[in-house]
C-alpha positions in Angstrom: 61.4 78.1 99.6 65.0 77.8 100.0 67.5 80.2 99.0 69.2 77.0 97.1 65.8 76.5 95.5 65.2 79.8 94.8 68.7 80.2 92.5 68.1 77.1 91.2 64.6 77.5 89.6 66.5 80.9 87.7 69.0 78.5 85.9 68.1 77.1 82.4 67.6 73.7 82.1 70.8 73.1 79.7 73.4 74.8 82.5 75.0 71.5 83.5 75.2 71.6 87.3 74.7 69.5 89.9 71.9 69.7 92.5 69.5 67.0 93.4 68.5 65.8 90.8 71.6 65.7 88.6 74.0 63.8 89.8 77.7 63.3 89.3 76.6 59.9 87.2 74.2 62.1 85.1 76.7 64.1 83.9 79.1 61.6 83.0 76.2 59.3 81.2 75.4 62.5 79.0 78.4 63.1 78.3 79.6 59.7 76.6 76.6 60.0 74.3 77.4 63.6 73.4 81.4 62.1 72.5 79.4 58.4 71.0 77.1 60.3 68.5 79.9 63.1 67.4 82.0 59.8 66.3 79.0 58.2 64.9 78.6 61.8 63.0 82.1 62.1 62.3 81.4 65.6 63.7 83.8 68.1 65.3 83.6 68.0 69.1 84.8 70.7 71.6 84.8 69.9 75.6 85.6 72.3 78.2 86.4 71.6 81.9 86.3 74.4 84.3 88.0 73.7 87.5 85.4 75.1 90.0 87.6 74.5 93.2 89.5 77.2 91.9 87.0 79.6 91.2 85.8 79.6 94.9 89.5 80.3 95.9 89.7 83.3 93.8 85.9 84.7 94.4 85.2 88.2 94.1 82.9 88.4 97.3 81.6 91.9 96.6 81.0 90.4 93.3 78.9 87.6 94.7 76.9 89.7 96.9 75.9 92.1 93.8 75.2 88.7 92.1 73.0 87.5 95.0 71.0 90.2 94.9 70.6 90.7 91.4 68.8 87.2 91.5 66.7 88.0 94.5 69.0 86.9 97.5 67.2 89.1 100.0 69.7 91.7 101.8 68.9 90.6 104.8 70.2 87.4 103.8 73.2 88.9 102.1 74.0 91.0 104.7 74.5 87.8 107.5 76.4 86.1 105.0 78.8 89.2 104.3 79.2 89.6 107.7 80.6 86.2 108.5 83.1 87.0 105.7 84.3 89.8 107.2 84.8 88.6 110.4 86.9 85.2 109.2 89.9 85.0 110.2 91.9 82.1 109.1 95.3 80.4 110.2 97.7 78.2 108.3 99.3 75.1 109.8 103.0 74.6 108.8 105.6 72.0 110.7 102.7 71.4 113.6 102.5 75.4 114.3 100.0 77.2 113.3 100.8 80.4 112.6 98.9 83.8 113.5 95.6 85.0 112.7 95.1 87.1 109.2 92.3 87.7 107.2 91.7 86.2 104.2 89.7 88.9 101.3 89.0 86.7 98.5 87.5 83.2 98.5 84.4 81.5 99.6 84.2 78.4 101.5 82.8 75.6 99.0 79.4 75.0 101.2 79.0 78.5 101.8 75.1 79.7 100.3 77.5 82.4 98.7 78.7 80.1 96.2 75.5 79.6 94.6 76.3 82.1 91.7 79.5 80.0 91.0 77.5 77.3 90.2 76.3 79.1 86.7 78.6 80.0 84.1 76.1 82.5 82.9 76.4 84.2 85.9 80.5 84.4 86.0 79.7 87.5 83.0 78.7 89.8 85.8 79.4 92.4 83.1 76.3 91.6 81.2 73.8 92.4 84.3 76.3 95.9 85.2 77.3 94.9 87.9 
């Protein structure tokens, strides 16, 4: 099974995220029916929008790995995955130069198997699992 697989069969069916077999389209399609039966209703409607792209910016990794773990990441797996984050070293490009090597400590790249706890809210309260 894959590790994707694997974190995806943990999440509850209402976590709205997308993976295979919720698309983009899927999302959107619920949502006008959610907003077309609350007017219908005359019903009180509250949508939030959480801005993902900065949440793997800002990533605790040491967080993440705890998270992993907790739902069955193996270590081994953790572990290779931790270790290419400690090695990165990143440059910045300004005026056609790029500048020297530093190390960036918080952050995950957006494909990274790492970012697979992002993809739940439930799992952003680490604080519930003590971790």
């Amino acid at each position: 099974m894959l590790l994707k697989d694997k974190v995806d069969a943990q999440l509850p069916d209402k976590q709205a995220r997308f993976s295979r077999d919720r698309s983009c389209t899927d999302r959107i399609a619920t949502l006008r029916i959610i907003v077309k039966q609350s007017m219908e209703w005359n019903s009180t409607l509250f949508i939030n929008f959480i801005d993902y792209g900065k949440t793997f910016d800002i990533a605790d990794r040491r967080t993440l790995w705890k998270l992993s773990r907790h739902y069955g990441v193996l270590d081994n797996i953790v572990n290779i995955i931790q270790n290419s984050y400690d090695r990165l070293l990143c440059k910045a490009a300004h005026r056609g130069q790029l500048t020297d090597a530093f190390q960036v400590k918080t952050g995950v790249r957006r494909a990274c198997l790492l970012t697979l706890p992002l993809s739940s809210s439930d799992r952003l309260d680490y604080e519930d699992h003590d971790i």
